[in-house]
N, CA, C, O and CB atoms as a CASP TS submission, in Angstrom:
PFRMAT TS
TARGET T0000
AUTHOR 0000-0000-0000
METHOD Language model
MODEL 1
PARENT N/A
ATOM      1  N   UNK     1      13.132  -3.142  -4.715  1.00  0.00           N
ATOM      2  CA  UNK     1      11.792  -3.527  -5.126  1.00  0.00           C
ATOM      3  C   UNK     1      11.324  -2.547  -6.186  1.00  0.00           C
ATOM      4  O   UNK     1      11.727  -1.389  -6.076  1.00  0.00           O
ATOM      5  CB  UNK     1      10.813  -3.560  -3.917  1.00  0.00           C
ATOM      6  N   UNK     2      10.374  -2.917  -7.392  1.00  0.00           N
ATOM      7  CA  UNK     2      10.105  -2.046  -7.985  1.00  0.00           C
ATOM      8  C   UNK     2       8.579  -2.292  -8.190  1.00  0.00           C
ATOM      9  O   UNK     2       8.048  -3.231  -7.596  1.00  0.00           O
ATOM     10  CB  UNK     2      10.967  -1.915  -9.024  1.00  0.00           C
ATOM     11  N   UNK     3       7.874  -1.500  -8.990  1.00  0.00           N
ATOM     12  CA  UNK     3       6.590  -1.932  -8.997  1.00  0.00           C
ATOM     13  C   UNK     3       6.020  -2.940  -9.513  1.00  0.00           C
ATOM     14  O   UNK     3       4.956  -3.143  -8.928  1.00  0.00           O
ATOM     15  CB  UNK     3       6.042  -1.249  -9.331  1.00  0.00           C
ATOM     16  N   UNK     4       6.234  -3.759 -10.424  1.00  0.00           N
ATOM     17  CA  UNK     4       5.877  -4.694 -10.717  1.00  0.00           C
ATOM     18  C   UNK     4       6.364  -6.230  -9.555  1.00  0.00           C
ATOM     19  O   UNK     4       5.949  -7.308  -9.981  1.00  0.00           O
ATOM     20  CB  UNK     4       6.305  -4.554 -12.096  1.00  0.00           C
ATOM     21  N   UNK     5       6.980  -6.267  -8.536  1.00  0.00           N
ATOM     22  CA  UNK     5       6.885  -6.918  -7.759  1.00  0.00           C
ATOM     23  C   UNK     5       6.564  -6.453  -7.094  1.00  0.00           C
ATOM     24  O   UNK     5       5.635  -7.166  -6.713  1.00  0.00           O
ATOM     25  CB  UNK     5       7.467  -7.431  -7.529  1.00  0.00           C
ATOM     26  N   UNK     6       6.585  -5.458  -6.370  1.00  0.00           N
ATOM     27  CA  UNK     6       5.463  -5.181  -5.403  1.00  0.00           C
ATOM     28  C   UNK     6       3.699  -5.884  -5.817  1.00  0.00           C
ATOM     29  O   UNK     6       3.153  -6.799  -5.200  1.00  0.00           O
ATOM     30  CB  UNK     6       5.449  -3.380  -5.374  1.00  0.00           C
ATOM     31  N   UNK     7       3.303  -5.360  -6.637  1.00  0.00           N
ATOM     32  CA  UNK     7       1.996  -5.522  -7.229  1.00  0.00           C
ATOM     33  C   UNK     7       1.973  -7.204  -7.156  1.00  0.00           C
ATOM     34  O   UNK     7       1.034  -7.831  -6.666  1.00  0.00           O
ATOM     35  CB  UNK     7       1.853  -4.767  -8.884  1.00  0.00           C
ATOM     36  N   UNK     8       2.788  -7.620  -7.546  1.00  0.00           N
ATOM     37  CA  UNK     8       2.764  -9.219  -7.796  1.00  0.00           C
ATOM     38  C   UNK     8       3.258  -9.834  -6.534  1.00  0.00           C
ATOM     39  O   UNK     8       3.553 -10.999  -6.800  1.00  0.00           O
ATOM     40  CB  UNK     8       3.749  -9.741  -9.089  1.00  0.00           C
ATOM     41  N   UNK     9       3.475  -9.579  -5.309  1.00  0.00           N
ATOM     42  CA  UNK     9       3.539  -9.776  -4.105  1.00  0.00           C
ATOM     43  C   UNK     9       2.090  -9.244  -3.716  1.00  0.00           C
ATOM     44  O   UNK     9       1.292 -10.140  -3.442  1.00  0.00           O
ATOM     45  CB  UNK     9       4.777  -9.145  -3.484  1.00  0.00           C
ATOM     46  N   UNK    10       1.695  -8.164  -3.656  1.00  0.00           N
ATOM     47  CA  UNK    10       0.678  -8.184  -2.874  1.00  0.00           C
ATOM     48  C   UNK    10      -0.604  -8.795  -3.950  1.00  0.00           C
ATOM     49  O   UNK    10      -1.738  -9.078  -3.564  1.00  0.00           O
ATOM     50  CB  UNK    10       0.502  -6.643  -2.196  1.00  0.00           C
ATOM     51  N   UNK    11      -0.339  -8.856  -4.699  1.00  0.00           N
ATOM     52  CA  UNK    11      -1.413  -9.826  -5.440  1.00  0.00           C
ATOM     53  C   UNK    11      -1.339 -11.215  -5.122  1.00  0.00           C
ATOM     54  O   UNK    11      -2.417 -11.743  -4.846  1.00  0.00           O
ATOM     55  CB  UNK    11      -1.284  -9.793  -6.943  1.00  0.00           C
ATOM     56  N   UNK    12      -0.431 -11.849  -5.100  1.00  0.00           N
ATOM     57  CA  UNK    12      -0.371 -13.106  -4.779  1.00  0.00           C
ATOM     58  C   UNK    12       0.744 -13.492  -6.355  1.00  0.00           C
ATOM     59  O   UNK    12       0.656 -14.719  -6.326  1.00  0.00           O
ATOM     60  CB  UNK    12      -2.167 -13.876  -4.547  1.00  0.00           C
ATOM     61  N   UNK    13       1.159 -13.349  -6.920  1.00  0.00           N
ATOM     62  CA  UNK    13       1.790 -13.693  -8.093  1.00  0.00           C
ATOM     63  C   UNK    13       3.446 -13.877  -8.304  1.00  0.00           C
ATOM     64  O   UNK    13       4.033 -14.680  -9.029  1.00  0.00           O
ATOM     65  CB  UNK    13       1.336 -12.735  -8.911  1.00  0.00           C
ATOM     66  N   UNK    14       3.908 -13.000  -7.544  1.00  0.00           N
ATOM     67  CA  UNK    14       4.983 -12.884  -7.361  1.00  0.00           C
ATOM     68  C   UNK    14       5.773 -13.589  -5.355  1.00  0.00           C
ATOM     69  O   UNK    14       5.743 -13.046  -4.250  1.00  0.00           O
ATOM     70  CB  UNK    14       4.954 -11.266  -7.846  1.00  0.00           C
ATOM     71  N   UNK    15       6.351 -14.955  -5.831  1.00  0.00           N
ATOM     72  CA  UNK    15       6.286 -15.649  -4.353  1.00  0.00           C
ATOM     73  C   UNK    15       7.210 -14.109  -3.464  1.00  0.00           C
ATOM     74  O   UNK    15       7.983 -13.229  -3.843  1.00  0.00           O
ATOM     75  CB  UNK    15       7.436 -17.706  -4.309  1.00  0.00           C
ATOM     76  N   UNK    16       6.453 -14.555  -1.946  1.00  0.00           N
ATOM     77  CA  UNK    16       7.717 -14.242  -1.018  1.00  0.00           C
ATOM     78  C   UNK    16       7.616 -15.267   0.216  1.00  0.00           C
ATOM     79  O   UNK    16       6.806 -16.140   0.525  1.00  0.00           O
ATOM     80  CB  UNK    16       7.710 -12.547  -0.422  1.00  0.00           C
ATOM     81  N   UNK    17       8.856 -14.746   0.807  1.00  0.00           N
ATOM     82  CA  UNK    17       8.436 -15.500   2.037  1.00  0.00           C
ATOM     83  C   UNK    17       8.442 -15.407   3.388  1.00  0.00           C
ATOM     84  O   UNK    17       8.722 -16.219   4.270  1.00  0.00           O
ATOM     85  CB  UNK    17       8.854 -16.313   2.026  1.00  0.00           C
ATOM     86  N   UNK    18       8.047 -14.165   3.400  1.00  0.00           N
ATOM     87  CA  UNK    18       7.742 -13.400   4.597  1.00  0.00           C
ATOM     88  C   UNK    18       6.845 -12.308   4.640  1.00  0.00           C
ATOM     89  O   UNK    18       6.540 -11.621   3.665  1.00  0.00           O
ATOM     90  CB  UNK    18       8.797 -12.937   5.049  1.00  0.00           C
ATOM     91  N   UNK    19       6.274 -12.114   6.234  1.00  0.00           N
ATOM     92  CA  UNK    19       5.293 -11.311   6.391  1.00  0.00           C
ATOM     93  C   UNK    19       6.211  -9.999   5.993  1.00  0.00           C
ATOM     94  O   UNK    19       6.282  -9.994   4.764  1.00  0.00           O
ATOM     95  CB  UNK    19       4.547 -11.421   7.875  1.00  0.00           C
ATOM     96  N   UNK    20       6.596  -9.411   6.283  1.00  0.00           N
ATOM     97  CA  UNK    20       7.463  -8.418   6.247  1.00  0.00           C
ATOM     98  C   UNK    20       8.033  -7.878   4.894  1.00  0.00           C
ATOM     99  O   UNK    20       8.429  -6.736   4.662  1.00  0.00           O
ATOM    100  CB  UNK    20       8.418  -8.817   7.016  1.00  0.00           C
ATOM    101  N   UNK    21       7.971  -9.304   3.782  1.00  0.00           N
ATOM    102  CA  UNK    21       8.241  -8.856   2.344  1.00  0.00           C
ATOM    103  C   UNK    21       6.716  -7.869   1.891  1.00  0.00           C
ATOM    104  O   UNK    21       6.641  -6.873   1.171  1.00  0.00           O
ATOM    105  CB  UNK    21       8.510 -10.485   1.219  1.00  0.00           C
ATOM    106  N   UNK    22       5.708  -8.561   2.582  1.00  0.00           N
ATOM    107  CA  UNK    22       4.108  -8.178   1.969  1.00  0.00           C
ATOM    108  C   UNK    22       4.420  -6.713   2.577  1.00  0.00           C
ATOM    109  O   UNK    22       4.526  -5.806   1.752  1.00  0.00           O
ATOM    110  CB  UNK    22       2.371  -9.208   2.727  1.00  0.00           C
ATOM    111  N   UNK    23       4.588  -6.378   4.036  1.00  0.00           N
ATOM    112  CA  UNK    23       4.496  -5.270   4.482  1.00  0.00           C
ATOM    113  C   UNK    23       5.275  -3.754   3.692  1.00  0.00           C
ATOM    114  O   UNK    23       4.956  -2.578   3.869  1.00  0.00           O
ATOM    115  CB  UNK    23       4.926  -5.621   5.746  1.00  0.00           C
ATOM    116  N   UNK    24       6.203  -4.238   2.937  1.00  0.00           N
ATOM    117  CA  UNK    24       7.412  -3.713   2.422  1.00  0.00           C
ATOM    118  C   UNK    24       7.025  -3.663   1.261  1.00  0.00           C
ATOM    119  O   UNK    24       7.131  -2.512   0.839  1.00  0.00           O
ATOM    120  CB  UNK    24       8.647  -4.376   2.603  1.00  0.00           C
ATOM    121  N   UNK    25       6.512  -4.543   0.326  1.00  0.00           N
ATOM    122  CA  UNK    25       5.353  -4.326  -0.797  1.00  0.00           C
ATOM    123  C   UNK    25       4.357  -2.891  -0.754  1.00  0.00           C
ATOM    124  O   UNK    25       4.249  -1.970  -1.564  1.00  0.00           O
ATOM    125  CB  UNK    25       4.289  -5.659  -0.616  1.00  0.00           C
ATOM    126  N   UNK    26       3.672  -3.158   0.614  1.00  0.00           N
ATOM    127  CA  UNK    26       2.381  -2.513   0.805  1.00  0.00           C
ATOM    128  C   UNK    26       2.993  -0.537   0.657  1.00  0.00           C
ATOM    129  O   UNK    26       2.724   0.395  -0.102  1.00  0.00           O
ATOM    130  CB  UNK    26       1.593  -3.171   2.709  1.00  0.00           C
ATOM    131  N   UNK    27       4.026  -0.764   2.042  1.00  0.00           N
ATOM    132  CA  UNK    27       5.044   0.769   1.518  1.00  0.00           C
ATOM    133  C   UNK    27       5.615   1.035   0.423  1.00  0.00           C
ATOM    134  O   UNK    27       5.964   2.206   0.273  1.00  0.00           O
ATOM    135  CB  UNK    27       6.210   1.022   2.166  1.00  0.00           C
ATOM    136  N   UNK    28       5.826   0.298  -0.409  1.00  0.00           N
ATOM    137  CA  UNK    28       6.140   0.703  -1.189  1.00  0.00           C
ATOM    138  C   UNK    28       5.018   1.255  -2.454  1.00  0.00           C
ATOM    139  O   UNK    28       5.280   2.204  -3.193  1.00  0.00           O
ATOM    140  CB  UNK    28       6.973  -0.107  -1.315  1.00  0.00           C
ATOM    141  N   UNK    29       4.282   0.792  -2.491  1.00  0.00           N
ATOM    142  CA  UNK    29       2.842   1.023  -3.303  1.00  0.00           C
ATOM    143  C   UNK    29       2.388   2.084  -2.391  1.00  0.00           C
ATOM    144  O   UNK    29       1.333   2.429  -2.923  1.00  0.00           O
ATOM    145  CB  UNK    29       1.646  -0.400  -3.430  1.00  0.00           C
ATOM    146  N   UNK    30       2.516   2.706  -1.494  1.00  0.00           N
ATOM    147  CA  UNK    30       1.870   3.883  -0.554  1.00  0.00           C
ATOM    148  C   UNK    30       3.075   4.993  -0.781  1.00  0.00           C
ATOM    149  O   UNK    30       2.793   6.192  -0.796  1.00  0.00           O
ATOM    150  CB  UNK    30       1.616   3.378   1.347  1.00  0.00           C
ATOM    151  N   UNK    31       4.745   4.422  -0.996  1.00  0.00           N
ATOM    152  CA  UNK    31       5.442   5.651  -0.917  1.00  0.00           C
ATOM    153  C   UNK    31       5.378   6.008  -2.766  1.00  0.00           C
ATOM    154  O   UNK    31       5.888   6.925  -3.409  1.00  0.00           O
ATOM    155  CB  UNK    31       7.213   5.407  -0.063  1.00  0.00           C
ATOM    156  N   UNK    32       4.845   5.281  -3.033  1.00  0.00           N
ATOM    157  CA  UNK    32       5.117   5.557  -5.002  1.00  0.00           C
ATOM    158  C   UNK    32       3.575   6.378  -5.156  1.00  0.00           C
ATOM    159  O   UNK    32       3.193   7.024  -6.132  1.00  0.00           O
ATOM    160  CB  UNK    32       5.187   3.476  -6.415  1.00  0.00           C
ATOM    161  N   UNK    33       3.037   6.195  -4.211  1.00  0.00           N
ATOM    162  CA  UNK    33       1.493   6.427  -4.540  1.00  0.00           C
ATOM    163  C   UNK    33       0.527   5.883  -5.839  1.00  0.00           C
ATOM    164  O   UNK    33      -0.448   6.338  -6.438  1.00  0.00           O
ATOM    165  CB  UNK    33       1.419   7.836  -4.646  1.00  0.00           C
ATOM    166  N   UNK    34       1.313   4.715  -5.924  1.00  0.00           N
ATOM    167  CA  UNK    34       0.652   3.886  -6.633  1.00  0.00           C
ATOM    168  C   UNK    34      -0.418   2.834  -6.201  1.00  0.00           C
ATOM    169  O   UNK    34      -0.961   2.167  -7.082  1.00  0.00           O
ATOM    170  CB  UNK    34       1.499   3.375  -7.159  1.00  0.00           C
ATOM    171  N   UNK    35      -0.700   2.677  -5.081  1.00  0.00           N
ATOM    172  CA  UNK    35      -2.014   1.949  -4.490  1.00  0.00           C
ATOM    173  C   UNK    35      -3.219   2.599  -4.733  1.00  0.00           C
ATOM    174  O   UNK    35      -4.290   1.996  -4.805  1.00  0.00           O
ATOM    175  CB  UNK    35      -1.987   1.784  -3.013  1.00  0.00           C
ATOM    176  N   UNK    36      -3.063   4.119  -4.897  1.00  0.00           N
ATOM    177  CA  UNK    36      -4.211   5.255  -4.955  1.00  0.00           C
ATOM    178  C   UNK    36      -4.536   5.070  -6.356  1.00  0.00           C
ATOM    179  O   UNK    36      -5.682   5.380  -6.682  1.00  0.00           O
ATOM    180  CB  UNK    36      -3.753   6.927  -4.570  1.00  0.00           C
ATOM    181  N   UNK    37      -3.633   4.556  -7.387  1.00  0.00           N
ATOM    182  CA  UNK    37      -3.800   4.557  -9.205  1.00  0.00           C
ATOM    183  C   UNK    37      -4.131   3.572  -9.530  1.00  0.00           C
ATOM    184  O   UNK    37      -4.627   3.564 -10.657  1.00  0.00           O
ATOM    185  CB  UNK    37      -2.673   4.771 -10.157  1.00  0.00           C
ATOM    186  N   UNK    38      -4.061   2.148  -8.748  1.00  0.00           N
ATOM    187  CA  UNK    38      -4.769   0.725  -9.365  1.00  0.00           C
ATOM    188  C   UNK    38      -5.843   0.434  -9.170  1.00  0.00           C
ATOM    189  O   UNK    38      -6.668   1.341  -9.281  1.00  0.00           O
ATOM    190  CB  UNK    38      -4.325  -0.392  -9.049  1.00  0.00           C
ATOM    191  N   UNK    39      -6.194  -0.554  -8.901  1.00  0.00           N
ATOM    192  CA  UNK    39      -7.593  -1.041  -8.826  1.00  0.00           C
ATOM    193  C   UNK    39      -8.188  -0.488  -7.211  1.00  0.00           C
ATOM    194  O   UNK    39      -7.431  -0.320  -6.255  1.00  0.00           O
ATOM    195  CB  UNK    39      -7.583  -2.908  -9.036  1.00  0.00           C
ATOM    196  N   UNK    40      -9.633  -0.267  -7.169  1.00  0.00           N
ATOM    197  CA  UNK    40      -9.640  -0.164  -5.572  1.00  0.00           C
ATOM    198  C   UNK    40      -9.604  -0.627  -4.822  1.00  0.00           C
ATOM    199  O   UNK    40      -9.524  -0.016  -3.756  1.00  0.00           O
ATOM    200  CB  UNK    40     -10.140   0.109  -5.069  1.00  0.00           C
ATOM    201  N   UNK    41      -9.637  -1.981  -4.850  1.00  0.00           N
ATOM    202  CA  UNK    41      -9.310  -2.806  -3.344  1.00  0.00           C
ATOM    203  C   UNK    41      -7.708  -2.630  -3.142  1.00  0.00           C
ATOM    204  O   UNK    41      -7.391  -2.838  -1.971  1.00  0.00           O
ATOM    205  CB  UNK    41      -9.740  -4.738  -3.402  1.00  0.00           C
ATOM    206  N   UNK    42      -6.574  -2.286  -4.025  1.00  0.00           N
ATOM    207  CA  UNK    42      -4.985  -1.656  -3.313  1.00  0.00           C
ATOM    208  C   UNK    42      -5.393  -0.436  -2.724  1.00  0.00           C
ATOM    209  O   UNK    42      -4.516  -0.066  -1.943  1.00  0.00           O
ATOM    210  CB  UNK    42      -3.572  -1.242  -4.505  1.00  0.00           C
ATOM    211  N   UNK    43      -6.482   0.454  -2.770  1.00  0.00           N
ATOM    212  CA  UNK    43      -6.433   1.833  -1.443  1.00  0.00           C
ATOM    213  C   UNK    43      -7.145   1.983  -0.671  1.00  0.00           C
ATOM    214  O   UNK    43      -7.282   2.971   0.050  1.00  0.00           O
ATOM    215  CB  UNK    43      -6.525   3.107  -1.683  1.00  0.00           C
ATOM    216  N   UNK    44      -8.027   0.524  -0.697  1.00  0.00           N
ATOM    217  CA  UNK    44      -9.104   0.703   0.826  1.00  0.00           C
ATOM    218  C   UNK    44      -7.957  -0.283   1.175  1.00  0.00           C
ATOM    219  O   UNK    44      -7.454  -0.022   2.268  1.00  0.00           O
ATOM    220  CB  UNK    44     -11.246   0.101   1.003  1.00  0.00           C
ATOM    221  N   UNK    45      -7.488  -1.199   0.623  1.00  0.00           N
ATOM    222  CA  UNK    45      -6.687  -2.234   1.722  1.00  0.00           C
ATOM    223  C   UNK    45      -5.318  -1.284   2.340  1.00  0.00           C
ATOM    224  O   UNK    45      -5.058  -1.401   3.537  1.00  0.00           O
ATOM    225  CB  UNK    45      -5.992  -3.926   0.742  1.00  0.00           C
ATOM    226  N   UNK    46      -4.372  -0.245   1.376  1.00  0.00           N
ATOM    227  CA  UNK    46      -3.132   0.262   2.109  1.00  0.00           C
ATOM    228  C   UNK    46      -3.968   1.299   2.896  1.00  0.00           C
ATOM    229  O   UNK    46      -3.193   1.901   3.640  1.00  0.00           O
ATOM    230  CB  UNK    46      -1.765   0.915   1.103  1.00  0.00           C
ATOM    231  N   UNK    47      -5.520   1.856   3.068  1.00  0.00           N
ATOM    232  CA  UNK    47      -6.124   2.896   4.116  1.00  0.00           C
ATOM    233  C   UNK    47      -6.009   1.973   5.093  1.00  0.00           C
ATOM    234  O   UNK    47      -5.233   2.153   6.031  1.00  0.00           O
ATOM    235  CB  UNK    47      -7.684   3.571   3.927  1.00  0.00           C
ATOM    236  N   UNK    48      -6.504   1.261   5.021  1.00  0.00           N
ATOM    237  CA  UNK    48      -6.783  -0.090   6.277  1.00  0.00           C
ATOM    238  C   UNK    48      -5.512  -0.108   6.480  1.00  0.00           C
ATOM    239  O   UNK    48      -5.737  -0.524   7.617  1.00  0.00           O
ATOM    240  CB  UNK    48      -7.482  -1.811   5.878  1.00  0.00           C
ATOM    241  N   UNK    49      -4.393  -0.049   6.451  1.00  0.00           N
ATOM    242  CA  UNK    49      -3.210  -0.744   6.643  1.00  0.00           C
ATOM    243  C   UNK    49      -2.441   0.684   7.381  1.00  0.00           C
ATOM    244  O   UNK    49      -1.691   0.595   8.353  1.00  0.00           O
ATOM    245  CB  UNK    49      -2.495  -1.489   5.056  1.00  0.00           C
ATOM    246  N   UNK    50      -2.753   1.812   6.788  1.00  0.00           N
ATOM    247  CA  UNK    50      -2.092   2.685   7.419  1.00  0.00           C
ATOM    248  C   UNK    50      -3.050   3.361   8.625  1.00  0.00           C
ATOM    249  O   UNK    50      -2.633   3.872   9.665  1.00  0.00           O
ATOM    250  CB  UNK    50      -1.563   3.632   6.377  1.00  0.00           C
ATOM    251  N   UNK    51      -4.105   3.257   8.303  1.00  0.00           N
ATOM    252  CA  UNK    51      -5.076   3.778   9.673  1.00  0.00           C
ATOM    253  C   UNK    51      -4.890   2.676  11.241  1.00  0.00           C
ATOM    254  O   UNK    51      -5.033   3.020  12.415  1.00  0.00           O
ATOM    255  CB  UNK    51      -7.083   3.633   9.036  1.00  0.00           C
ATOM    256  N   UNK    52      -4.507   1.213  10.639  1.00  0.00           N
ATOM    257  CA  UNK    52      -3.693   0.471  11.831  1.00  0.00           C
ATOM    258  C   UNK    52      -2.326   0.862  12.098  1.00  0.00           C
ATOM    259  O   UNK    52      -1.749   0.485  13.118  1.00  0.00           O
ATOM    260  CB  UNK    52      -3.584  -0.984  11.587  1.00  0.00           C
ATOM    261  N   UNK    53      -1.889   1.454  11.399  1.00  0.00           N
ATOM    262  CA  UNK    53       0.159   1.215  11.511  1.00  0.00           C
ATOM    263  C   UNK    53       0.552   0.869  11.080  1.00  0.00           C
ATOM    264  O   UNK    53       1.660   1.346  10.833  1.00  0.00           O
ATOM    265  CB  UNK    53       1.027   0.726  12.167  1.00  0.00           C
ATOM    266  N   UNK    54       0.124  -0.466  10.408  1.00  0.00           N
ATOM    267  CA  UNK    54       1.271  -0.919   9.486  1.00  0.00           C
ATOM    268  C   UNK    54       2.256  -0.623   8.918  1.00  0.00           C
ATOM    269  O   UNK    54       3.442  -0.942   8.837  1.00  0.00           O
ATOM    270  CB  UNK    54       1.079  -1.187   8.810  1.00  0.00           C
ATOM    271  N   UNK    55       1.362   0.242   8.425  1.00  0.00           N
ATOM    272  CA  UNK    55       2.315   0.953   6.896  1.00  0.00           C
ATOM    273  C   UNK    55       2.378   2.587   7.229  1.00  0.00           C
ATOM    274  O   UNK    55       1.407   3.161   7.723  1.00  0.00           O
ATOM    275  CB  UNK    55       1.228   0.714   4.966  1.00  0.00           C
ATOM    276  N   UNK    56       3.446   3.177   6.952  1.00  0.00           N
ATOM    277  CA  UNK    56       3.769   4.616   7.602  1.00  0.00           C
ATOM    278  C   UNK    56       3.095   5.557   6.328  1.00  0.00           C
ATOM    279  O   UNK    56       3.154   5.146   5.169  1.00  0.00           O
ATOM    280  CB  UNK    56       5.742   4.940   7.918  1.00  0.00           C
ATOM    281  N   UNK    57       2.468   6.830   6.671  1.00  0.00           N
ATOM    282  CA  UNK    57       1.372   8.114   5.371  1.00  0.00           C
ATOM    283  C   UNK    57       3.252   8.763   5.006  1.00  0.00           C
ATOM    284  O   UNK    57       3.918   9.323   5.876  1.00  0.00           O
ATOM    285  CB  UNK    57      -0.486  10.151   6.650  1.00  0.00           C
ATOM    286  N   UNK    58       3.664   8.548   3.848  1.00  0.00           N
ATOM    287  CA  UNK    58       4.706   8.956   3.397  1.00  0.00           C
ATOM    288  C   UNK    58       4.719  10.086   2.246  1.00  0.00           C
ATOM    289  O   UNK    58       5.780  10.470   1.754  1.00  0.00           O
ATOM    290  CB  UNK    58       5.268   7.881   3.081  1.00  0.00           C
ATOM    291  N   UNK    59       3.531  10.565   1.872  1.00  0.00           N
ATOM    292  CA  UNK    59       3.191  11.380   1.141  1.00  0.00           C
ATOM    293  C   UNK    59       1.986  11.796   1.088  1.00  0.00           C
ATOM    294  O   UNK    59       0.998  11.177   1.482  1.00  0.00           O
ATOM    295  CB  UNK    59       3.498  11.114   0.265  1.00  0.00           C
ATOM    296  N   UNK    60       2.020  13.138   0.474  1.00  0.00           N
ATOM    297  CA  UNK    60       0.694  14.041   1.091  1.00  0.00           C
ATOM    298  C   UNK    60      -0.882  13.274   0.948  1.00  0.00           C
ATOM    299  O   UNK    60      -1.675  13.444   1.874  1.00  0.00           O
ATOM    300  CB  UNK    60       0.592  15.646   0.096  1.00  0.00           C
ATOM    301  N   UNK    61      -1.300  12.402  -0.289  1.00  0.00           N
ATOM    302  CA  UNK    61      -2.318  11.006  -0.326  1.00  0.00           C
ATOM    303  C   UNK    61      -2.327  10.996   0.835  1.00  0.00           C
ATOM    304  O   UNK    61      -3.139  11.534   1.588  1.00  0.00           O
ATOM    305  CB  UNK    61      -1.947   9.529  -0.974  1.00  0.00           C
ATOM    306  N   UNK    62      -0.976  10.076   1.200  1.00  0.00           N
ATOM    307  CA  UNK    62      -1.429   8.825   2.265  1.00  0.00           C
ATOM    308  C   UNK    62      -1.828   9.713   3.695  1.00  0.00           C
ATOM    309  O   UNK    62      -2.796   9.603   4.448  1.00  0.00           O
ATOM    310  CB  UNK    62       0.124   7.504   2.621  1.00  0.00           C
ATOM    311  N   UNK    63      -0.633  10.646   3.724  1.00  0.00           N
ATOM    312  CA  UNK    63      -1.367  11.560   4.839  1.00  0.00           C
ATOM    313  C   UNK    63      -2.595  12.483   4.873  1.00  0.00           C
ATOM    314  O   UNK    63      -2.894  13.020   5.940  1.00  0.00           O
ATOM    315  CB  UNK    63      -0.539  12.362   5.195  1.00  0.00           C
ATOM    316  N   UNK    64      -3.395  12.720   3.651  1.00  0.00           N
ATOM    317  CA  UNK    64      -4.789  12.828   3.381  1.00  0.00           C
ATOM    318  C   UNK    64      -5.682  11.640   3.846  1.00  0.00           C
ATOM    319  O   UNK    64      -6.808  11.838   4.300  1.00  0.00           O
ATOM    320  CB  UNK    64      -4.941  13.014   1.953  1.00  0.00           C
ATOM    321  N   UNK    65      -5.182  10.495   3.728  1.00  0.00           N
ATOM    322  CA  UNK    65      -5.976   9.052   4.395  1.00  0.00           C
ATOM    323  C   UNK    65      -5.995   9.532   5.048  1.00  0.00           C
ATOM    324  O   UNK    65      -6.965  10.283   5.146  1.00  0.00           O
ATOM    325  CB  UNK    65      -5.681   7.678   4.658  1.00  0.00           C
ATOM    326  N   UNK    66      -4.935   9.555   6.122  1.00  0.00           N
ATOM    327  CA  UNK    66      -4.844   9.775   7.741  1.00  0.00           C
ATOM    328  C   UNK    66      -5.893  10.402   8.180  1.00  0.00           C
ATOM    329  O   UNK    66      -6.742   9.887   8.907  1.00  0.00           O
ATOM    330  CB  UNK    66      -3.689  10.573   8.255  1.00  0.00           C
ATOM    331  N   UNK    67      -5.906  11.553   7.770  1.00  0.00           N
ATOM    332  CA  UNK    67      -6.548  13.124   8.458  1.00  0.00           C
ATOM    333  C   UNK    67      -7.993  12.351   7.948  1.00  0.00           C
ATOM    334  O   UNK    67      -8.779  12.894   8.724  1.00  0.00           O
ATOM    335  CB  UNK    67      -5.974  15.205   7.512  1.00  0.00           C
ATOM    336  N   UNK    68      -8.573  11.703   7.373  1.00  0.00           N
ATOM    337  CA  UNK    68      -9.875  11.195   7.165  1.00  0.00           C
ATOM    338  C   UNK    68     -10.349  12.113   5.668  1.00  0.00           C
ATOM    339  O   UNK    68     -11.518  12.186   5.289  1.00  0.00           O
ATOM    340  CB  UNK    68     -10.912  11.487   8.693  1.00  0.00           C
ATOM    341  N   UNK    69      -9.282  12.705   5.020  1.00  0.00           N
ATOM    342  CA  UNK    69      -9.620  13.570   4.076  1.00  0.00           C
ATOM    343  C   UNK    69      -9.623  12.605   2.563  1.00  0.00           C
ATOM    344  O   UNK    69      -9.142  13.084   1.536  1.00  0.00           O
ATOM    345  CB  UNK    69      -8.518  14.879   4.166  1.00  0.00           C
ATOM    346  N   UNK    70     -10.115  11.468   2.590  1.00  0.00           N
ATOM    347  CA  UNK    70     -10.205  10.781   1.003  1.00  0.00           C
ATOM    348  C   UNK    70     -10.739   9.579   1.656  1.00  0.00           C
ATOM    349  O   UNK    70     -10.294   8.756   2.456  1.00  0.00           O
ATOM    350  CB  UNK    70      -8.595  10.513  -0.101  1.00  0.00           C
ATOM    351  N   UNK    71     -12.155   9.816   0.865  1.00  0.00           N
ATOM    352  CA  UNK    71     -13.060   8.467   0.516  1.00  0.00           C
ATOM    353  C   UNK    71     -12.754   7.349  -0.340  1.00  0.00           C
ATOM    354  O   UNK    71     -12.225   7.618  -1.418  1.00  0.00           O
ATOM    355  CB  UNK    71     -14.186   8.820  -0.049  1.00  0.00           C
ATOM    356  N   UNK    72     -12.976   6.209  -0.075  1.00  0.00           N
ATOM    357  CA  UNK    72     -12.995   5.070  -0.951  1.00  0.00           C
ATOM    358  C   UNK    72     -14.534   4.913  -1.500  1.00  0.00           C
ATOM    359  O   UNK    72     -14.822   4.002  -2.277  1.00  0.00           O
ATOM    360  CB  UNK    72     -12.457   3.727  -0.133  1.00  0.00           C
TER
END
């Protein structure tokens, strides 16, 4: 996966066809730390996503979400 399908999966632009492709999208935009650099609804939606589980804090960002240390 690279970033431009990721982005176009979780945008809706790029088909998949599974829940699990979106989920795999979403990590991947959280392990590039590129959800934190686009628009803001990609880092309140991958906060939301990793404060449930979904998606695993794979770098110091996402594990700043975690700890409650970065506002949207």
């Amino acid at each position: 996966m690279d970033s431009f399908e990721a982005t176009g999966i979780v945008e809706g632009f790029v088909e998949c066809n599974s829940a699990e492709m979106v989920i795999e999208a979403w990590q991947y935009l959280v392990d590039t730390d590129m959800c934190w650099e686009l628009q803001g609804w990609f880092g309140r939606a991958a906060k939301e996503l990793l404060l449930n589980g979904t998606i695993k804090a794979t770098t110091e960002i996402s594990k700043r979400v975690l700890e409650g240390g970065w506002d949207d």
